[in-house]
C-alpha positions as CSV (number, residue, x, y, z in Angstrom):
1,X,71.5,12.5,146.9
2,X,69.1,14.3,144.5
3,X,69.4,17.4,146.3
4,X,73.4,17.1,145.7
5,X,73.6,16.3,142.2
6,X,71.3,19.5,141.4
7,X,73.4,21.9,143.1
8,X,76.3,20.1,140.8
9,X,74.3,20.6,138.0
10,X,73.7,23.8,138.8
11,X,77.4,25.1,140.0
12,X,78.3,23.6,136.4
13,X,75.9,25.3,134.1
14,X,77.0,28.1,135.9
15,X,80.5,27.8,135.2
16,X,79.9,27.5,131.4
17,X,77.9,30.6,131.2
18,X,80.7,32.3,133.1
19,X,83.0,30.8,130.6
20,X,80.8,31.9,127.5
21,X,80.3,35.2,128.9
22,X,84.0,35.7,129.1
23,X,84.8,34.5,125.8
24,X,81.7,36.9,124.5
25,X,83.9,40.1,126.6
26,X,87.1,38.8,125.1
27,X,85.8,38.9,121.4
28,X,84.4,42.0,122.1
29,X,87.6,43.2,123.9
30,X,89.6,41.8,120.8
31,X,87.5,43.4,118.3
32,X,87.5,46.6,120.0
33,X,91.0,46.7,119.9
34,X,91.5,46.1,116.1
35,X,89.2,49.4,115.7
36,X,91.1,51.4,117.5
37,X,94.6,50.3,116.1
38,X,92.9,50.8,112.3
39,X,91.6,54.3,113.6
40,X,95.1,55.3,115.3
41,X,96.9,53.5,111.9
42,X,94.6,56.1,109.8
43,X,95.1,59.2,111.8
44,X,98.6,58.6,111.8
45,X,98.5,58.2,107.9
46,X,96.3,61.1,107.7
47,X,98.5,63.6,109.6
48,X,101.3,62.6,107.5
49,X,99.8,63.2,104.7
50,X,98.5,66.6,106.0
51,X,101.9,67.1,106.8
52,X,103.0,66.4,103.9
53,X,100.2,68.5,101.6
54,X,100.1,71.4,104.1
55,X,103.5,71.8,104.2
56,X,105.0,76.1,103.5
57,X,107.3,76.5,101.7
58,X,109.7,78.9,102.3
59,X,109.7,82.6,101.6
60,X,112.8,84.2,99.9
61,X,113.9,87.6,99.6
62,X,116.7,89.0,97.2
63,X,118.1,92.2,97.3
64,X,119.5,93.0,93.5
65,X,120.8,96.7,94.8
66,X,120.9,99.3,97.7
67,X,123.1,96.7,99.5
68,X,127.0,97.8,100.3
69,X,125.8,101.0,98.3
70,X,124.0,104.1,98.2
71,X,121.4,104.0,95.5
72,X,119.6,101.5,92.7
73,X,117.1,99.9,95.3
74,X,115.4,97.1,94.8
75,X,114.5,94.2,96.4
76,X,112.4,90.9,95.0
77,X,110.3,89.0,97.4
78,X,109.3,85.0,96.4
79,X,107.0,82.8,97.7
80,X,106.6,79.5,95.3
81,X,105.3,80.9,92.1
82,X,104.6,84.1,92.7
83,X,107.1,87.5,93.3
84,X,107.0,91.0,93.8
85,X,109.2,94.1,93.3
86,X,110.3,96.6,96.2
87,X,111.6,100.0,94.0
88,X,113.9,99.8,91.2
89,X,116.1,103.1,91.6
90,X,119.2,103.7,90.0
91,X,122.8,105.3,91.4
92,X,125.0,107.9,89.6
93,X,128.3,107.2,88.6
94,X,131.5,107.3,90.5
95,X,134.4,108.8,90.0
96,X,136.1,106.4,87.5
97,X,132.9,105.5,85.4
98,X,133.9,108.1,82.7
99,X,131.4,109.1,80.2
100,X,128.7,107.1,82.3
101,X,125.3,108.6,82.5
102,X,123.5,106.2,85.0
103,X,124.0,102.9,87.3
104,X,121.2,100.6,86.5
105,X,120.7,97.2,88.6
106,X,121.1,93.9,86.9
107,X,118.1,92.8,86.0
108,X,118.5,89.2,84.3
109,X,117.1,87.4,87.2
110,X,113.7,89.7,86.9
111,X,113.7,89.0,83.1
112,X,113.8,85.1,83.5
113,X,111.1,84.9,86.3
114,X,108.5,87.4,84.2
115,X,106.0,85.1,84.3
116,X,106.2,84.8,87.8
117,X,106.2,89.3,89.0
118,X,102.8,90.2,90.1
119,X,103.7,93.5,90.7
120,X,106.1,96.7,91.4
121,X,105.3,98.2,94.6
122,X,107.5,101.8,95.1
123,X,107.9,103.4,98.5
124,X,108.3,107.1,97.3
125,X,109.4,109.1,94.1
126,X,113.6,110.0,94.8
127,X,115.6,109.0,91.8
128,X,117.1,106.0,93.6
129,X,114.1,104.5,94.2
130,X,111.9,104.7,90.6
131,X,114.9,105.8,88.0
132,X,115.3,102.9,86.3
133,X,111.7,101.7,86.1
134,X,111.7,102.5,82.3
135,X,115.0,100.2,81.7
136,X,112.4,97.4,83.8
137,X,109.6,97.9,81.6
138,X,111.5,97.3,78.5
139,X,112.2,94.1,79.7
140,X,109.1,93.3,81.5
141,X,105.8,94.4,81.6
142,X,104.4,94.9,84.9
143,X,102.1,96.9,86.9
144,X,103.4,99.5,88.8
145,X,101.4,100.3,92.6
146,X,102.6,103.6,94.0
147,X,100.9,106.7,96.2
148,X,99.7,109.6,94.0
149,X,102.9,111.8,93.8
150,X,104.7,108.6,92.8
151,X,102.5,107.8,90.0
152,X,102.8,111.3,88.6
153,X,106.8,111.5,89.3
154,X,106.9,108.4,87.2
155,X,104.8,108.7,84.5
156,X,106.5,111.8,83.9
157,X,109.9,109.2,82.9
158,X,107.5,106.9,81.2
159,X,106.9,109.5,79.2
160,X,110.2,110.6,78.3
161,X,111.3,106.8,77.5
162,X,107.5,107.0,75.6
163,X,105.9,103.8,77.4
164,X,103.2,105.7,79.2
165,X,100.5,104.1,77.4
166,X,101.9,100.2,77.8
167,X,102.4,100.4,81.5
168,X,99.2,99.0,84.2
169,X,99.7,102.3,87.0
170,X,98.0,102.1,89.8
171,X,97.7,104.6,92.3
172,X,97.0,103.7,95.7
173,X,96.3,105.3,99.1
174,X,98.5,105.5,102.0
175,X,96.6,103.0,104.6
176,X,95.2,100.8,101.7
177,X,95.8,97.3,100.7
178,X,96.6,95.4,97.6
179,X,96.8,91.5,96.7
180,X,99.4,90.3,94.7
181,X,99.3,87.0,94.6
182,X,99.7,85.1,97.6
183,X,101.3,88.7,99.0
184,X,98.9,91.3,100.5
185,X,100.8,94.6,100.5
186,X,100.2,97.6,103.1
187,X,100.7,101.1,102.8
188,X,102.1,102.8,105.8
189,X,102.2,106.5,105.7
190,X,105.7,107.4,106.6
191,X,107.9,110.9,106.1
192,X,110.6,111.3,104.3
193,X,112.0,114.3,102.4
194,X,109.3,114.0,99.5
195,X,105.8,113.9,100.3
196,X,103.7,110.2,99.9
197,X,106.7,108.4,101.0
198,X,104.9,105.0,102.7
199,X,106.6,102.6,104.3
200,X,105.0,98.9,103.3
201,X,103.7,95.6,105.3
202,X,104.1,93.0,103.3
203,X,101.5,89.8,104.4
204,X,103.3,86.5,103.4
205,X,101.9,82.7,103.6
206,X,104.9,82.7,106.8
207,X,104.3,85.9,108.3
208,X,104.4,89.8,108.3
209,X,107.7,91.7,106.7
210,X,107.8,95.3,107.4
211,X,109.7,97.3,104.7
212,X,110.4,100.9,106.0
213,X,111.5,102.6,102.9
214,X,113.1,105.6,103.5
215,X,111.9,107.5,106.6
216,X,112.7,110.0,109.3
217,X,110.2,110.2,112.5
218,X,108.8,114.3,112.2
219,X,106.6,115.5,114.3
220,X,105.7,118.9,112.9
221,X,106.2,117.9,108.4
222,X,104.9,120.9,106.2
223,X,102.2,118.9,105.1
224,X,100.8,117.8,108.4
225,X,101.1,114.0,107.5
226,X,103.0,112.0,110.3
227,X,104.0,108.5,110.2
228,X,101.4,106.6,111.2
229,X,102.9,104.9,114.6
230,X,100.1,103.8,115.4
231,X,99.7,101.1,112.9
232,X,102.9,100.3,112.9
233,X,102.7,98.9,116.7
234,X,99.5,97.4,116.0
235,X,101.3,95.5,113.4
236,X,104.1,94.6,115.7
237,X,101.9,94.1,118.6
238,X,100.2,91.1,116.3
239,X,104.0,89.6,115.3
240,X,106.3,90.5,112.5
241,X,108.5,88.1,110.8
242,X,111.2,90.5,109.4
243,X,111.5,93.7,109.4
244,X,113.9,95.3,106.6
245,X,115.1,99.1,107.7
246,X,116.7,102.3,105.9
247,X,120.5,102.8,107.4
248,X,121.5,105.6,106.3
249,X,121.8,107.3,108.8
250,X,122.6,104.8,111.5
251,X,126.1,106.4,112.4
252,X,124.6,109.6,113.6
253,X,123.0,109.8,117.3
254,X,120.3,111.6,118.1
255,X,117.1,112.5,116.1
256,X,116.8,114.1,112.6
257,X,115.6,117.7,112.4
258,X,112.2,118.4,111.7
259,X,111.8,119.6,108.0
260,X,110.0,122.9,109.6
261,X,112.9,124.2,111.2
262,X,115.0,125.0,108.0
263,X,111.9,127.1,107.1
264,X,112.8,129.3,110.2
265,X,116.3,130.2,108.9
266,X,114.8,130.5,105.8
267,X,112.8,133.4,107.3
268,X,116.1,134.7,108.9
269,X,117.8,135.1,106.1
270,X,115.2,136.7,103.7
271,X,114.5,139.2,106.3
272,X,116.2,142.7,105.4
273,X,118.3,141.2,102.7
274,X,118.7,143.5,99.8
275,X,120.4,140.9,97.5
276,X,119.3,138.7,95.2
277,X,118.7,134.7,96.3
278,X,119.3,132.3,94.8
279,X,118.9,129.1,96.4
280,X,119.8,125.5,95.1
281,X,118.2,122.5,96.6
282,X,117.4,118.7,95.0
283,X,114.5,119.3,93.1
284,X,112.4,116.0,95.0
285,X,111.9,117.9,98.2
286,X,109.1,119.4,97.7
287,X,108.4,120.5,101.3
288,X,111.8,122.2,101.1
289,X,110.5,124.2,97.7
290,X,107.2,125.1,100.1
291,X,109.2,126.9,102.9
292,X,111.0,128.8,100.0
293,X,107.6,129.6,98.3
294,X,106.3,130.9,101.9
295,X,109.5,133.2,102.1
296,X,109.1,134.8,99.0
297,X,105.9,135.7,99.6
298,X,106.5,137.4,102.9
299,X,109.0,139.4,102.3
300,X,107.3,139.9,98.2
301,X,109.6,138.5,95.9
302,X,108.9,136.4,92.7
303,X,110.1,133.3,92.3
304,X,112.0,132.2,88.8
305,X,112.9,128.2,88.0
306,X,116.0,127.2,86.7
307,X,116.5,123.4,85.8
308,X,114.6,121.2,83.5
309,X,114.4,118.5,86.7
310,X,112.7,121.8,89.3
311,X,110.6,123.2,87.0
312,X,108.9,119.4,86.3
313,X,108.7,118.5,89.6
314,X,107.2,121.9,90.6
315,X,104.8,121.3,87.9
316,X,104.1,117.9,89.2
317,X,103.3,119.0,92.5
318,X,101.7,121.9,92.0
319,X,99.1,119.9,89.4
320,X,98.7,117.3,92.3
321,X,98.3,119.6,95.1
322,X,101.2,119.0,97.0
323,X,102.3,122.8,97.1
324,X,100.5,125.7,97.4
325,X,101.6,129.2,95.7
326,X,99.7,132.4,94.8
327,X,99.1,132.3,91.2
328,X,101.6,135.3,90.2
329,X,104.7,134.7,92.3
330,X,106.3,132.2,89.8
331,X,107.6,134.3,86.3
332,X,109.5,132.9,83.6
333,X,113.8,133.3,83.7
334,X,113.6,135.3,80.8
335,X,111.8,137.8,83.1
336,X,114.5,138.6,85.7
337,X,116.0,141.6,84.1
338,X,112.6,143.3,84.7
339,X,113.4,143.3,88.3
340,X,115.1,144.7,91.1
341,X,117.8,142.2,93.1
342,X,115.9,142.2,95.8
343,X,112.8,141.5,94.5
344,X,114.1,138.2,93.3
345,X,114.6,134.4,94.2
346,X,116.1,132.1,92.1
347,X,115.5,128.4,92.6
348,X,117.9,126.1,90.8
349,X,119.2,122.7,90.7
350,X,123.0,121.5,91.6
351,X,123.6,121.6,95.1
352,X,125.6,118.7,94.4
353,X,128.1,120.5,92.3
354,X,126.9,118.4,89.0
355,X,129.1,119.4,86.2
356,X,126.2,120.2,83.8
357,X,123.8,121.3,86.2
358,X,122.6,125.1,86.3
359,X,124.4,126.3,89.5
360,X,127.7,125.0,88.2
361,X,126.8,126.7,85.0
362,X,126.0,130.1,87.0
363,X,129.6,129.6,89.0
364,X,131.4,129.3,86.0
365,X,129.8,131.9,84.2
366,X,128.5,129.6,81.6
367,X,124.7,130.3,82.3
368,X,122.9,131.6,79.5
369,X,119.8,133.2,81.6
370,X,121.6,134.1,85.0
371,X,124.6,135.6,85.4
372,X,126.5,135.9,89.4
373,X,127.2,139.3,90.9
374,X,128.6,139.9,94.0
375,X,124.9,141.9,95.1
376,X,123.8,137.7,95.4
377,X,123.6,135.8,98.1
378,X,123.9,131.6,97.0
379,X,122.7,129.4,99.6
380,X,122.9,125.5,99.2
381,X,120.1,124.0,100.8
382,X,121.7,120.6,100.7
383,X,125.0,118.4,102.2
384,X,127.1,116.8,99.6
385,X,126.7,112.8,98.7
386,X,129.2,111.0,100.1
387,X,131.5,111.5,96.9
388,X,130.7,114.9,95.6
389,X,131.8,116.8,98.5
390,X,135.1,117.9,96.0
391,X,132.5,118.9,93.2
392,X,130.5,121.0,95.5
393,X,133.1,122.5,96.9
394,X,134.7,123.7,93.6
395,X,131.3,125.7,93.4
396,X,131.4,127.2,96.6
397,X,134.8,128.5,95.4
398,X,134.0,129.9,92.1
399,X,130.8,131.1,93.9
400,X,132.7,133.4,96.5
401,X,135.5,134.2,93.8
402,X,133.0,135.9,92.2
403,X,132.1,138.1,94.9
404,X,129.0,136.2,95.7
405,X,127.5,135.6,99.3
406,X,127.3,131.8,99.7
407,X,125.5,130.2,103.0
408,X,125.6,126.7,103.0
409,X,125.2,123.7,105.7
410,X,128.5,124.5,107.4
411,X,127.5,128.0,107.8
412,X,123.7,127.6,108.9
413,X,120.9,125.0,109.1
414,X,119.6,125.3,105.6
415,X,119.1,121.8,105.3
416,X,118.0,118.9,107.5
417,X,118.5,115.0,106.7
418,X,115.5,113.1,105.4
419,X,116.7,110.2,106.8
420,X,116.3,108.7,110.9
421,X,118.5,108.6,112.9
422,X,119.7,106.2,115.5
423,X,116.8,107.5,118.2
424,X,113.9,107.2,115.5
425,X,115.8,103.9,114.1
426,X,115.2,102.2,117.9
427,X,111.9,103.8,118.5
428,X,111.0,101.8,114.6
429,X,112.9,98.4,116.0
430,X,110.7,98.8,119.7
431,X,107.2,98.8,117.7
432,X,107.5,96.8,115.3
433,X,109.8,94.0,117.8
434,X,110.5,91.7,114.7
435,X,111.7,88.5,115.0
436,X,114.5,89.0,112.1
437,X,116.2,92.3,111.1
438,X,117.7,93.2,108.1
439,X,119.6,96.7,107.3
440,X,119.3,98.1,104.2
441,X,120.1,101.0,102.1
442,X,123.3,102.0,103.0
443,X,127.2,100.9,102.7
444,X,128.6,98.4,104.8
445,X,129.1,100.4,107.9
446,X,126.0,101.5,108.1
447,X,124.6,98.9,107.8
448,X,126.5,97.4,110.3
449,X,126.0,100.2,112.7
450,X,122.2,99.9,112.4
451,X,123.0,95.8,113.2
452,X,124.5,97.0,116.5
453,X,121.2,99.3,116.9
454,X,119.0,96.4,116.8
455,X,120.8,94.0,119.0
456,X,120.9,96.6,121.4
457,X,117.0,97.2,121.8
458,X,116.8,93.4,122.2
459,X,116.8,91.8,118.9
460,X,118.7,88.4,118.4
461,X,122.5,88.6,117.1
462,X,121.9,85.5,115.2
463,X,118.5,86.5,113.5
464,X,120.5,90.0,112.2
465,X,121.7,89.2,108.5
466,X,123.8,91.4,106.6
467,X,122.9,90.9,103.2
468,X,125.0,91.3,99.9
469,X,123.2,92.0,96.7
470,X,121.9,89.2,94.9
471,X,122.4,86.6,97.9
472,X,118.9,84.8,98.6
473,X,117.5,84.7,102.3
474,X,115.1,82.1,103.2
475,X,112.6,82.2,105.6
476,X,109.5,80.6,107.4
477,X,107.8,80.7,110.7
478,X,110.2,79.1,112.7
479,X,114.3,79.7,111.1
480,X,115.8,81.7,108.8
481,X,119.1,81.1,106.5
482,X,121.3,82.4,103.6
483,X,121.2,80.6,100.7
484,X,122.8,81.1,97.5
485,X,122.6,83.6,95.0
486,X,121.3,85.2,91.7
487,X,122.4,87.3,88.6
488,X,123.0,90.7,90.3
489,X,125.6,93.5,89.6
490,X,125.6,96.8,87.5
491,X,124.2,98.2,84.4
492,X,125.7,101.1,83.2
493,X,123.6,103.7,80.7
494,X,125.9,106.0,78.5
495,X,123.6,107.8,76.5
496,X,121.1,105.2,74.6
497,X,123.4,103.2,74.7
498,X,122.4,100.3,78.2
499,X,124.7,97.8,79.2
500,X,127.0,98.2,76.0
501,X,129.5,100.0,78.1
502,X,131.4,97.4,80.4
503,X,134.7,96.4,82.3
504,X,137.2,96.9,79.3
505,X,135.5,99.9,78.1
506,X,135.9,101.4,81.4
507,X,139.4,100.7,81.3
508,X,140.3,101.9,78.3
509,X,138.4,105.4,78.6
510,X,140.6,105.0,82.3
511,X,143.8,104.0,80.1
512,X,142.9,107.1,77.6
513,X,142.3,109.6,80.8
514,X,145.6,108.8,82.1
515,X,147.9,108.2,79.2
516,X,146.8,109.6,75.9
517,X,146.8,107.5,72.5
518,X,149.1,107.0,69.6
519,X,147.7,106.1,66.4
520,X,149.9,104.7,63.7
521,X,148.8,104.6,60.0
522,X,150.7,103.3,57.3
523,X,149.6,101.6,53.6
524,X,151.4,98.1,52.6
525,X,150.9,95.9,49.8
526,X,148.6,93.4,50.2
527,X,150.9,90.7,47.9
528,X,154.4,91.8,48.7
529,X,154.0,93.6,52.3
530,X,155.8,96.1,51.2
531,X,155.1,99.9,52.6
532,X,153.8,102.3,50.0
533,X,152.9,105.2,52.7
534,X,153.7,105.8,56.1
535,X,154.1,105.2,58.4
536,X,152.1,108.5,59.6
537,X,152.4,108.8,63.4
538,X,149.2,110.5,65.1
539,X,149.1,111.6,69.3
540,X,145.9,112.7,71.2
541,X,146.7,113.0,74.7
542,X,150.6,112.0,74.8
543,X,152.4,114.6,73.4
544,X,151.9,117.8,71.4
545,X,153.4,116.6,67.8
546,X,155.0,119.6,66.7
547,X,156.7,120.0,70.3
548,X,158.2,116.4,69.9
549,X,159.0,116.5,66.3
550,X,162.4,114.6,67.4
551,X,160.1,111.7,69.4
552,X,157.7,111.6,66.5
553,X,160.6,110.8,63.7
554,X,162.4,108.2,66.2
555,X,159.0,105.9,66.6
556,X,158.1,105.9,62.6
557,X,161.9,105.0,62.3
558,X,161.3,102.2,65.0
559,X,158.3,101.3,62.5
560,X,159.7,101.1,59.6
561,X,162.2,98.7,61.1
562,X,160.1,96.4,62.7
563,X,158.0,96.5,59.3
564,X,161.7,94.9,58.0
565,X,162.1,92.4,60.1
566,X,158.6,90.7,59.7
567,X,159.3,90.9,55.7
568,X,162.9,89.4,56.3
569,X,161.1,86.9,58.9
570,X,158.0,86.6,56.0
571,X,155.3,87.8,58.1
572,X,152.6,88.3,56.2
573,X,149.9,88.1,59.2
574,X,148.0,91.7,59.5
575,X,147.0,90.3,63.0
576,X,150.6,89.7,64.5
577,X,152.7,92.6,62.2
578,X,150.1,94.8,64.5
579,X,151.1,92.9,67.8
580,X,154.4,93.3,66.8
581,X,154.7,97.2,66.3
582,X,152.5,97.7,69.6
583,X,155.1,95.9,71.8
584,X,158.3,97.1,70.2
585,X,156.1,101.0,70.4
586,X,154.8,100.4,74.2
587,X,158.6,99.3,75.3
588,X,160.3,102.3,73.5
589,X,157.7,104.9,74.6
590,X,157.8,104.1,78.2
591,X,161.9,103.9,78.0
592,X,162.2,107.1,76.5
593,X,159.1,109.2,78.6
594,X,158.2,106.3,81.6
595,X,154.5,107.2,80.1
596,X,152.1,103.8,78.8
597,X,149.9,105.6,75.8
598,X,147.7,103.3,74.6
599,X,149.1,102.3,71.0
600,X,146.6,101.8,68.0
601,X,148.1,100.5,64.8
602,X,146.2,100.9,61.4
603,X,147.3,99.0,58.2
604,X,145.8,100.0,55.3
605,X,146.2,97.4,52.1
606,X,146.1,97.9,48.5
């Protein structure tokens, strides 16, 4: 019985330990769990608010111009607080800008976020591209990051606009890299027509965007500096965001011409010729003044300058190193008379047929220092702008009316593009394999036609975006959209005069052009109304007065009796006696000659 209740005793005690253990395990268990639910509780708060802290924003970039249009480029890049500038070029004026010097782009939004602009960065030194820095910089002050023979191309203009001495410049070396910012901004060596040209790799919180600039793919360029391919497929091989691409010529097929093969014809024609040359090219390509340099001196003939825009960007050059010339081959334009024709080159400006410019001059006979014989040979070492084709062409005529020999791109390759095209454009696309693409500079088909170029080398239809000026594109990592848009359109310059010339202006100069004026003048009394002189009837551009004496008599008649009807009516009103005589003039004049002068009527009190 003893033995019995023991091992009952025992099995119990046993149970309770078993018991205690357990509840031990489940506090334990219990407590173990309320750790980890407070750990996984604060993880979770602490990833959202990393998310939340951590979060990019997105990255936006705003053409202002060289969108739909040839010329004024420039492009603003924002990231949160901080922006910078890609060029600010200007465009010439079209046909219907009378009187219009320049085509500036709107730069309001620039002059709002100043605060904000770390920096202008500029691809290369063509007009439309760093013109209207100086209009920028008397809005803004900001530093200015450009290759060597961009610095000296624009603080020549600084100069000229006298802000040399304000303006941060900061000249930079192709392969270097700048921070702006939260940007980091490369420079790619690149070619294009001028020397220093760089295309740019912009670093972003987001990702890489690769800005071409303007470019051409040479193989053999006067100066021996290729485009550096190399690092632009180690860029793409790492992953670009965006890339943003010149499009100007996107419609053509094929590959642009190497710049050293117009120095071959250049050879061909100097060879044996006993006339004099004179050769007109844009005064940026310097490579193309090089090969004409080289010419001269092989077949020993000096060289003579004419136009203000040559002879400082031969200067330029020259001074920077970026041609190369014996030291007695240039002479002065005074000088030609000393020599024989065929010891002679001319180089001049206006191979676009520019109404002032000095081979218009020379085909008109206007010229004061160079006068056309038919013992010269002209050649135009350029293709007309799209628009200028009819201006060039009138100097071709007066050139060969004249007698003159005239070879121009029709004829013989005296120029090549400096501009890729569709072959180099899908070579740029294949190394750099961006995730978004974006044409630029260029008009809406070509832009569109590069578009088609990069869908067909594999790029996304949905991540191409045809962009309008001012329209905002928003990007990160992972999507892209178009979002609204900013103060953009044009700025025109007429003398020193920028911006004062608008819409209405335009269309009177337009209305003026088209249908002359008519300027009435007459004296009334200030208390009575009565006339005491006039009405005196004055035409510029309608008709000749003393040809249409009968016209002339029948309007100040009409005058005189709609000056009596707003007495009889007691009119009084200078404001509406004017409106008056300009409808009752506009409806007569077009009835009796179907012409709309503009009318301008002048009261004079006493």
């Amino acid at each position: 019985m003893v033995k019995e209740t023991n091992g009952k005793e025992k099995l119990q005690r046993g149970r309770e330990r078993m018991i205690k253990k357990s509840d031990r395990e489940n506090k334990v268990e219990r407590k173990t769990t309320r750790t980890r639910r407070i750990r996984e509780n604060t993880n979770k708060k602490e990833m959202s608010t990393s998310s939340v802290s951590f979060k990019k924003s997105n990255l936006k970039i705003i053409p202002l111009g060289g969108i739909l249009e040839i010329g004024k480029n420039i492009t603003v890049f924002e990231y949160e607080d901080d922006i910078i500038i890609v060029d600010c070029g200007l465009a010439f004026p079209e046909d219907d800008m009378l009187g219009v010097d320049l085509v500036i782009p709107d730069m309001t939004y620039l002059e709002k976020n100043k605060d904000r602009i770390k920096g202008l960065v500029i691809t290369h030194g063509h007009e439309d591209h760093i013109g209207a820095i100086p209009y920028l910089l008397k809005l803004i002050n900001v530093p200015i990051y450009a290759t060597k023979l961009t610095v000296g191309l624009i603080q020549n203009k600084l100069e000229e606009h006298k802000l040399l001495r304000k303006t941060k410049i900061k000249t930079v070396k192709q392969g270097q890299t700048v921070t702006l910012g939260k940007f980091k901004v490369e420079f790619i060596r690149s070619c294009h027509s001028i020397p220093d040209a760089v295309a740019l790799a912009i670093y972003t919180p987001v990702g890489v965007i690769v800005h071409t600039g303007d470019f051409k793919i040479d193989y053999t360029p006067i100066d021996g500096q290729k485009m550096d391919l190399g690092r632009l497929a180690e860029i793409g091989n790492k992953g670009v965001l965006a890339l943003m691409s010149d499009s100007t010529n996107s419609e053509r097929k094929g590959y642009t011409m190497s710049e050293r093969s117009v120095g071959a014809v250049f050879d061909k024609i100097f060879i044996n010729c006993t006339k004099r040359i004179v050769i007109a090219t844009f005064s940026s390509n310097v490579h193309r003044v090089q090969q004409i340099v080289n010419a001269a001196v092989e077949n020993k003939r000096k060289i003579a300058v004419c136009g203000r825009s040559m002879i400082n960007m031969i200067n330029t050059a020259k001074e920077l190193g970026y041609i190369e010339f014996p030291e007695n081959i240039f002479i002065d334009i005074d000088m030609i008379k000393n020599y024989t024709d065929e010891q002679l080159v001319i180089i001049t400006t206006g191979s676009q047929g520019e109404p002032m410019s000095a081979l218009t001059r020379m085909a008109a006979g206007d010229h004061r220092k160079v006068e056309i014989t038919p013992n010269d040979l002209v050649i135009i070492s350029a293709t007309p702008i799209p628009g200028n084709e009819k201006l060039v062409s009138k100097v071709i005529d007066d050139l060969m009316q004249i007698g003159a020999e005239v070879v121009y791109s029709s004829l013989a390759d005296v120029h090549v593009s400096g501009h890729a095209c569709q072959e180099e454009q899908k070579l740029m696309l294949s190394l750099i394999k961006p995730k978004y693409f974006i044409p630029v500079h260029g008009e809406y088909r070509q832009l569109k036609s590069h578009a088609e170029t990069a869908i067909s080398v594999g790029v996304e239809k949905e991540n191409v975006f045809m962009m309008t000026n001012g329209r905002i594109l928003e990007m990160n990592e992972k999507n892209a959209k178009l979002g609204g848009t900013v103060p953009f359109g044009r700025i025109l310059v007429d003398g020193l005069g920028v911006g004062d010339v608008g819409n209405i202006v335009l269309r009177d100069r337009q209305h003026l052009s088209q249908d002359g004026l008519i300027v009435i003048v007459l004296t009334m009394d200030s208390s009575s109304g009565e006339v005491i002189a006039g009405p005196d009837v004055i035409s510029r551009g309608f008709v000749y007065v003393r040809e249409s004496e009968s016209l002339m008599d029948d309007i100040k008649k009409l005058v005189r009796e709609e000056i009596r009807k707003c007495e009889e009516n007691k009119i009084k009103d200078w404001t509406t006696i004017k409106s008056n005589l300009r409808d009752s003039l506009r409806d007569y004049v077009y009835q009796k000659t179907k012409r709309n002068p503009m009318i301008l009527p002048i009261i004079m009190e006493v």
